[in-house]
VEXKOL-289566 format. One record per residue (C-alpha): residue in three letters; x, y, z. Coordinates in steps of 0.1 Angstrom, whole numbers, padded with zeros to 4 digits, always signed. Last residue first. Example, Ala and Ser with C-alpha at 12.3 -4.5 7.8 and 13.67 -1.06 7.14 Angstrom:
<recs>
SER+0137-0011+0071 ALA+0123-0045+0078 
</recs>
This chain:
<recs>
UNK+0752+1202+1002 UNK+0785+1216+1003 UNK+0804+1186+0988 UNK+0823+1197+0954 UNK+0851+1177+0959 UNK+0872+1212+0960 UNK+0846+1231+0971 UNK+0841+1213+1005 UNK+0878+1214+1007 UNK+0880+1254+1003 UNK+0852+1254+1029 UNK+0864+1237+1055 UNK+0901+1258+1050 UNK+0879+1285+1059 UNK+0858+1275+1091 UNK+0895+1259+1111 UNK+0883+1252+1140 UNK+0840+1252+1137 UNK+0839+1233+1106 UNK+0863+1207+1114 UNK+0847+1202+1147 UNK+0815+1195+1127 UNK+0829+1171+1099 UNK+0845+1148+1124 UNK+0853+1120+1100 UNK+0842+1129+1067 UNK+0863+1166+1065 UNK+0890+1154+1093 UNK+0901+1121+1068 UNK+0898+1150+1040 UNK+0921+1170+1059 UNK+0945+1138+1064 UNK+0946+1129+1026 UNK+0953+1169+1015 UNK+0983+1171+1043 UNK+0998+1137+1025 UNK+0993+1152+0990 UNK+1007+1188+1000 UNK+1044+1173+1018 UNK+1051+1170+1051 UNK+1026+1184+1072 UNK+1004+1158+1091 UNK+1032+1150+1113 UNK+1026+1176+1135 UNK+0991+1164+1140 UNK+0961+1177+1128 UNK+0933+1199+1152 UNK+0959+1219+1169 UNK+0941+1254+1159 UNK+0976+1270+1161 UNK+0989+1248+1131 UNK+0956+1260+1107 UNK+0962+1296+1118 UNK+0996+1297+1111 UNK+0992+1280+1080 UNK+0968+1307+1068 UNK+0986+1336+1081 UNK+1014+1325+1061 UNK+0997+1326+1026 UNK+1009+1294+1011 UNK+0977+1273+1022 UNK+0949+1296+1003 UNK+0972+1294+0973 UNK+0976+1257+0978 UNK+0935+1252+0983 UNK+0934+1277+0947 UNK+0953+1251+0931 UNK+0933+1225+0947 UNK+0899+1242+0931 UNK+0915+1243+0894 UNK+0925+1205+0900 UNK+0890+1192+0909 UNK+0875+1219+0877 UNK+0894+1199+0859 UNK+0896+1167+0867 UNK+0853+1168+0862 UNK+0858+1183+0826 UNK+0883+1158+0816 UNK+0910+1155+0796 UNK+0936+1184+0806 UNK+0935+1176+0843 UNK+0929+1134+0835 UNK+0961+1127+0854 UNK+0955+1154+0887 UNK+0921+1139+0888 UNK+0939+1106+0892 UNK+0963+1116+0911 UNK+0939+1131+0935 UNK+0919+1102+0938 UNK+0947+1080+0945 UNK+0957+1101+0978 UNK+0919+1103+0991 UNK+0915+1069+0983 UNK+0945+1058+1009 UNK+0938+1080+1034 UNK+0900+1075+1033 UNK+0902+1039+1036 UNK+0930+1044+1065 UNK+0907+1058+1090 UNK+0916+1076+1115 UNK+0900+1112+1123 UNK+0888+1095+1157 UNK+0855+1104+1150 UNK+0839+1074+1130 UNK+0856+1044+1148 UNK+0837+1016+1126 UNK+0856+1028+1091 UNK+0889+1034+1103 UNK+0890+0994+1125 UNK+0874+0981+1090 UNK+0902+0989+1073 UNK+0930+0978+1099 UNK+0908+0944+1100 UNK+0908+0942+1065 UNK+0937+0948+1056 UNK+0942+0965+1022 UNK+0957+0968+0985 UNK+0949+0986+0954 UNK+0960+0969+0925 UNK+0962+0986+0893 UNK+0996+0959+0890 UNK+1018+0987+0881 UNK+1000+1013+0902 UNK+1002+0992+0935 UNK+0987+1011+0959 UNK+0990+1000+0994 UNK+0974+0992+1028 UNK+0984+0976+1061 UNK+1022+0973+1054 UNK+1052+0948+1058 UNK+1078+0963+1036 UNK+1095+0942+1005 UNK+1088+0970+0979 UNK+1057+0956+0967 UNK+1037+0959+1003 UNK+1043+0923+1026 UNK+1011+0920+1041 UNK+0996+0929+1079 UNK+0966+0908+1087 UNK+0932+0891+1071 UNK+0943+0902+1035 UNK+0924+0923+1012 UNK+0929+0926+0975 UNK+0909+0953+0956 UNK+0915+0952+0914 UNK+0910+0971+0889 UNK+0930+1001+0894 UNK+0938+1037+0879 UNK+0910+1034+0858 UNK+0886+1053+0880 UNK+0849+1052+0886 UNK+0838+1084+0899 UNK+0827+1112+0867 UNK+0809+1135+0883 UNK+0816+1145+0911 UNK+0801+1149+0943 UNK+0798+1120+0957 UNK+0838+1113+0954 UNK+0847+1109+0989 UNK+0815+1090+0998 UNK+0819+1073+0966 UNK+0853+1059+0977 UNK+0842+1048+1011 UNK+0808+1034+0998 UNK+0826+1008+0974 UNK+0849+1000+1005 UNK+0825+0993+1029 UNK+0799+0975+1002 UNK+0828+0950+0994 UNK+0835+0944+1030 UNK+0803+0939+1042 UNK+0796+0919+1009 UNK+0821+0897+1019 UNK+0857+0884+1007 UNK+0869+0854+1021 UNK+0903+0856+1040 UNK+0938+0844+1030 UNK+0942+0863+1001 UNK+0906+0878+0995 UNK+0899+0894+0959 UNK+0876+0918+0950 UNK+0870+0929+0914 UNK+0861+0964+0899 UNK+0834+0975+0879 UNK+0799+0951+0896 UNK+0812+0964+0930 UNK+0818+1003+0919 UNK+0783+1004+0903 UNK+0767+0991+0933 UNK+0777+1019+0956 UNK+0774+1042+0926 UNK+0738+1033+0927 UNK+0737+1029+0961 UNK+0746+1066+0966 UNK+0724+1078+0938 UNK+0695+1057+0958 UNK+0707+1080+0991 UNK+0702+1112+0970 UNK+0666+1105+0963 UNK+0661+1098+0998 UNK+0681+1130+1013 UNK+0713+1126+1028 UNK+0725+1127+1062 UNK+0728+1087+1063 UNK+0750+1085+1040 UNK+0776+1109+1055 UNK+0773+1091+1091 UNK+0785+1056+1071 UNK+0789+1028+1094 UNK+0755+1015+1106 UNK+0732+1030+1075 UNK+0758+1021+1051 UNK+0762+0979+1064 UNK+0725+0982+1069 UNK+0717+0993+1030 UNK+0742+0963+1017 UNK+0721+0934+1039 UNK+0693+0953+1023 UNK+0707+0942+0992 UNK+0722+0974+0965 UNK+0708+0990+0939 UNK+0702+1003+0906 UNK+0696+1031+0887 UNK+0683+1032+0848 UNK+0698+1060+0826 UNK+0726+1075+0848 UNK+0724+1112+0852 UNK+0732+1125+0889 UNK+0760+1152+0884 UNK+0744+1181+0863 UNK+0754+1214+0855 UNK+0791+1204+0866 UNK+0805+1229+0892 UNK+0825+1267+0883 UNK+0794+1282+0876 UNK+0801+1299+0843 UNK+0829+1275+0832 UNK+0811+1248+0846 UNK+0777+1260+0829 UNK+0798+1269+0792 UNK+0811+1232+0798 UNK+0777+1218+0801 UNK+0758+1237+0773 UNK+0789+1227+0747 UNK+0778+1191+0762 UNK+0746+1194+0755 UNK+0748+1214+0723 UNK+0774+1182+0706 UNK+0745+1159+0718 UNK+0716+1178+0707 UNK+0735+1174+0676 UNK+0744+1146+0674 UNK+0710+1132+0679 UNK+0693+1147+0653 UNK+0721+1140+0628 UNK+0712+1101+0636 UNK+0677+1106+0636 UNK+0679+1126+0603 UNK+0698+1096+0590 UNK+0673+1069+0603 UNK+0646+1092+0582 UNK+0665+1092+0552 
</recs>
């Protein structure tokens, strides 16, 4: 009887908690909580150096928010497998990718996809599923997702050149992913709610006007939403300042959007 009234206990505080949660998001509009994960772990210090030399938005955070980073850092190695075709796979390049996609998903919640399962890197240009030579790729079918290193790495060391192909690429599988798990999740929900209101923002003409007057993406940047929402968010890590001060609103609709205005 006891073990039952555990059990019941439990439930409920569970079934309150998350009824607590989604009347906070629904209130607030962000997740009540985003840092909950029983025991943390961590990284090497090899791991920390690699962050600390290459990652701007790590090293702007707090020390209690840096150990969450490493956490997910470490999570997203132990989830997904790295494979090297023609090059051996590192812990550089493990802890550079890991803290690429956590940098842009820091502030949600839930951050470990299932969309792939697998990182391949190759020491040079590859030949993509269709047949076409390319430097990075999604393969949905094979939950593959697919880089050079060198073309990686060449994005993640030149931090305010607005290039980095990393961030493209995650950027673009995020948001399908969040866009997938709309109705499912709390997390993909409020993600998609905000972009909806970015594509309001965008649609009013004075908007765009101001955005393509500023000069600060390229003409090519524009043709369709997902492609323009990869490039602002290369911008919003990349030179996060400069973003701030051209183009102040849009800034802030993205900051919303993945939740990072801390």
């Amino acid at each position: 009887m006891f073990i039952l009234t555990l059990i019941v206990g439990a439930v409920v505080l569970f079934l309150l908690g998350a009824i607590g949660d989604s009347l906070y998001m629904i209130a607030f509009k962000k997740p009540a909580f985003l840092h909950y994960y029983g025991t943390l772990t961590d990284i090497p210090s090899t791991g920390v150096r690699v962050l600390q030399a290459h990652f701007p938005f790590y090293n702007n955070l707090n020390d209690t928010h840096k150990l969450y980073f490493r956490h997910r850092v470490n999570s997203f190695t132990d989830r997904y497998t790295f494979a090297g075709r023609g090059i051996d796979v590192t812990e550089e390049m493990q802890v550079s990718i890991a803290a690429t996609w956590v940098m842009l998903t820091f502030g949600m919640r839930k951050y470990l996809p299932d969309l792939f399962s697998v990182i391949v890197l190759y020491p040079d240009a590859f030949t993509a599923a269709d047949g076409e030579e390319r430097y990075c790729e999604f393969n949905p079918m094979a939950k593959a997702v697919v880089f050079s290193w060198p073309y990686f790495k060449e994005g993640m060391e030149l931090i305010n050149d607005n290039f980095n192909p990393g961030l493209y690429q995650f950027a673009r599988i995020m948001h399908m992913w969040y866009r997938l798990n709309d109705e499912a999740d709390a997390t993909a929900s409020l993600y998609c709610s905000r972009y909806e209101k970015l594509l309001d923002y965008l649609d009013k003409p004075h908007n765009r006007d101001r955005i393509q007057e500023a000069g600060y993406f390229t003409e090519d940047s524009y043709h369709t939403n997902e492609q323009f929402l990869a490039i602002v968010l290369q911008h919003f890590f990349e030179t996060p300042d400069e973003f701030k001060s051209k183009l102040y609103g849009l800034h802030r609709k993205i900051a919303i959007m993945i939740n990072c205005t801390h």
